[in-house]
Structure formats: C-alpha cells, structure tokens
C-alpha positions as CSV (number, residue, x, y, z in Angstrom):
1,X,170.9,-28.3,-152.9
2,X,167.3,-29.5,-153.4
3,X,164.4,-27.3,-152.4
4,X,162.8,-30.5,-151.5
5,X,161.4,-30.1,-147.2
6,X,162.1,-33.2,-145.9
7,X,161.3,-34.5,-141.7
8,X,163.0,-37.7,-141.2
9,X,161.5,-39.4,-138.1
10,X,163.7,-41.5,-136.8
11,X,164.7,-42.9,-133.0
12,X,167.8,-44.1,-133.5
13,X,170.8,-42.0,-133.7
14,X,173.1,-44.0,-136.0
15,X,170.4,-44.7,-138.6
16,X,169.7,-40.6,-138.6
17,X,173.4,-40.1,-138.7
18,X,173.8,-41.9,-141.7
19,X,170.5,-41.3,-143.3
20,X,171.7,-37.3,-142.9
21,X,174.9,-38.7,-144.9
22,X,173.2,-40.2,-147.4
23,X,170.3,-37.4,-148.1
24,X,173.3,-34.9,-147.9
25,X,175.4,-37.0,-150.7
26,X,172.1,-36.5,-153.0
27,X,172.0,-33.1,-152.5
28,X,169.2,-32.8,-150.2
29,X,168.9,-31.7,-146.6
30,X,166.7,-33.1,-143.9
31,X,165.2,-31.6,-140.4
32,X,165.3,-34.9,-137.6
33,X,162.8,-36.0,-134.9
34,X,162.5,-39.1,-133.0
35,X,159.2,-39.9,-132.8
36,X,155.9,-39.5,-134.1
37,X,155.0,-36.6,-131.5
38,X,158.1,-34.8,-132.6
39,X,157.1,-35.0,-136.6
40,X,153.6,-34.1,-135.6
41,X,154.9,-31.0,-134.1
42,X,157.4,-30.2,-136.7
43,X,154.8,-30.4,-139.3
44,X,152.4,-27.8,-136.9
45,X,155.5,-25.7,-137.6
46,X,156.4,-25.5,-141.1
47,X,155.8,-27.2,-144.2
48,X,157.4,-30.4,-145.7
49,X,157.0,-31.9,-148.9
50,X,158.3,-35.2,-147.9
51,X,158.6,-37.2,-144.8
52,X,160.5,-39.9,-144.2
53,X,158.7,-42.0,-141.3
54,X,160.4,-44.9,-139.1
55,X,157.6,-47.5,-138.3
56,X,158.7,-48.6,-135.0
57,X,159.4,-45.1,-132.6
58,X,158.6,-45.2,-129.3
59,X,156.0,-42.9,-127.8
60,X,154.3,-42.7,-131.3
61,X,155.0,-44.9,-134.3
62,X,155.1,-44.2,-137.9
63,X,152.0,-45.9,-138.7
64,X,149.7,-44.0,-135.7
65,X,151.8,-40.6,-136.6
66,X,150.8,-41.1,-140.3
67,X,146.6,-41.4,-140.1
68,X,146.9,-38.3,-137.5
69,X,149.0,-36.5,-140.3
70,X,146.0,-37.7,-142.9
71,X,143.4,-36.6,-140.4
72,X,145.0,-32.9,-140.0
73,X,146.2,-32.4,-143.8
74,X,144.3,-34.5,-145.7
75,X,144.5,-32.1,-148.9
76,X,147.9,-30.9,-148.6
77,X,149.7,-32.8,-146.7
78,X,153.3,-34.0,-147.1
79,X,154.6,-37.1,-149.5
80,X,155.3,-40.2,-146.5
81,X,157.7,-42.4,-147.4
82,X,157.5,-45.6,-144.6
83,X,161.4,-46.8,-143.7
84,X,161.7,-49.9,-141.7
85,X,163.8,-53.3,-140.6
86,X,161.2,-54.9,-140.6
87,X,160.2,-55.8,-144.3
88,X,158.2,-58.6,-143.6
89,X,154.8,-60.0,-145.5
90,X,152.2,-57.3,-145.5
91,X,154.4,-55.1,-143.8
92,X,154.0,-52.7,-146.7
93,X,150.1,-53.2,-147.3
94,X,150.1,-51.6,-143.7
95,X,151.8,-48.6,-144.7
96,X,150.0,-47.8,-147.7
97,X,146.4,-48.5,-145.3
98,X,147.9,-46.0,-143.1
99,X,148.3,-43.2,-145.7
100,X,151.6,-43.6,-146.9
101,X,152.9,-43.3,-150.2
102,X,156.0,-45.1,-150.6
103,X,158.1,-47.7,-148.7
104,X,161.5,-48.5,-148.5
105,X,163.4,-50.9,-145.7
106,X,166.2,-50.6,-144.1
107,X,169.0,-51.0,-144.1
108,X,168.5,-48.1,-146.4
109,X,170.5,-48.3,-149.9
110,X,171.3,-45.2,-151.1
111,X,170.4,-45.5,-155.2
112,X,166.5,-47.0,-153.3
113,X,166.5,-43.1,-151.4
114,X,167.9,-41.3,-154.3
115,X,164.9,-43.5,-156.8
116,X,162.1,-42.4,-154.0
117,X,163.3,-39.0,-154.0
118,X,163.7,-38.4,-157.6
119,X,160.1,-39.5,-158.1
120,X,158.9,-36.7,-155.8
121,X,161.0,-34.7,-156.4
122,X,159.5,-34.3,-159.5
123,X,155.6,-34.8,-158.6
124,X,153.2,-32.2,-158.6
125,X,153.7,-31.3,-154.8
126,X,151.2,-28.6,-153.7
C-alpha cells in the first residue's frame, strides 16, 4: 500500500466507486467527499499529499475549491490533480489558472491515474 494521502472529491457515487477500485488496484487508498466544502474541510483535518478534484460538484466546484485551497496553503499544500467529462478547449488552461497541477478527464483510464500518480508519488512532497 502506498503512503501516498490522497482526498478524491467527487459527487457522483458510481464514478467514486470505481475510482476507489481503480486507486485500490494500484495500491493506493483514497478518503471521499463530494464537494468542494467537504475537501475543504477534510484538508482542515489532516494532511494530503494529493487530491484528486472533480470540476463540476455542486455546492462548490473543483475550480473555486482549488484557489481557496491556494489561499489557505499556499506553501504546503497538497498536489491537485483536476478530473473531469468535460475535456473541452481550454478546459485545462482553467485548471492550471486555478492552482492545479495536473489534469486528467474522465472517463478515467486506469494506466492515465496510475502515470499521474507515479509522478507524485515520487516528487518531492513536503
């Protein structure tokens, strides 16, 4: 099992379901919230190296829930790694402006996750 934290932020049940799956088959384990508020608060609780941020959540989205996270630990906060459906032009540009550090779209392919994991896996994380 990795020692990698990871928060995957996600509102829909089947994608977290299988996103569990597929973190799980790579030897990693995840903590799950819904929304932006949810990751917010999980991250006021413990530390993650690594979350894995839905764009479009309701209450809060990825992108809003990502500057905050900027704004509150701008020197040692976690890895974001944007996951959405909706890969379209400039889509990723967005996610980047908004502090994150990696993208990937659903639907999610598991050798993508294990390739973004990997690579922070084995960064310098603080």
């Amino acid at each position: 099992m990795s020692s990698l934290q990871i928060l995957l932020a996600e509102d829909n049940v089947s994608s977290q379901k299988v996103a569990k799956q597929m973190l799980k088959r790579l030897g990693y384990k995840a903590d799950i919230v819904a929304n932006g508020i949810e990751a917010l608060q999980a991250l006021g609780r413990q530390h993650y190296d690594l979350v894995l941020m839905d764009i479009r959540m309701p209450e809060m989205d990825g992108l809003q829930a990502t500057r905050i996270i900027r704004q509150r630990w701008p020197d040692n906060g976690p890895k974001i790694i944007a996951i959405t459906a909706y890969a379209l032009q400039g889509d990723k540009e967005k996610c980047i402006e908004a502090g994150m550090d990696d993208y990937i779209s659903k639907p999610i392919k598991v050798n993508e996750l294990a390739e973004v994991l990997k690579k922070y896996q084995t960064a310098e994380i603080p």
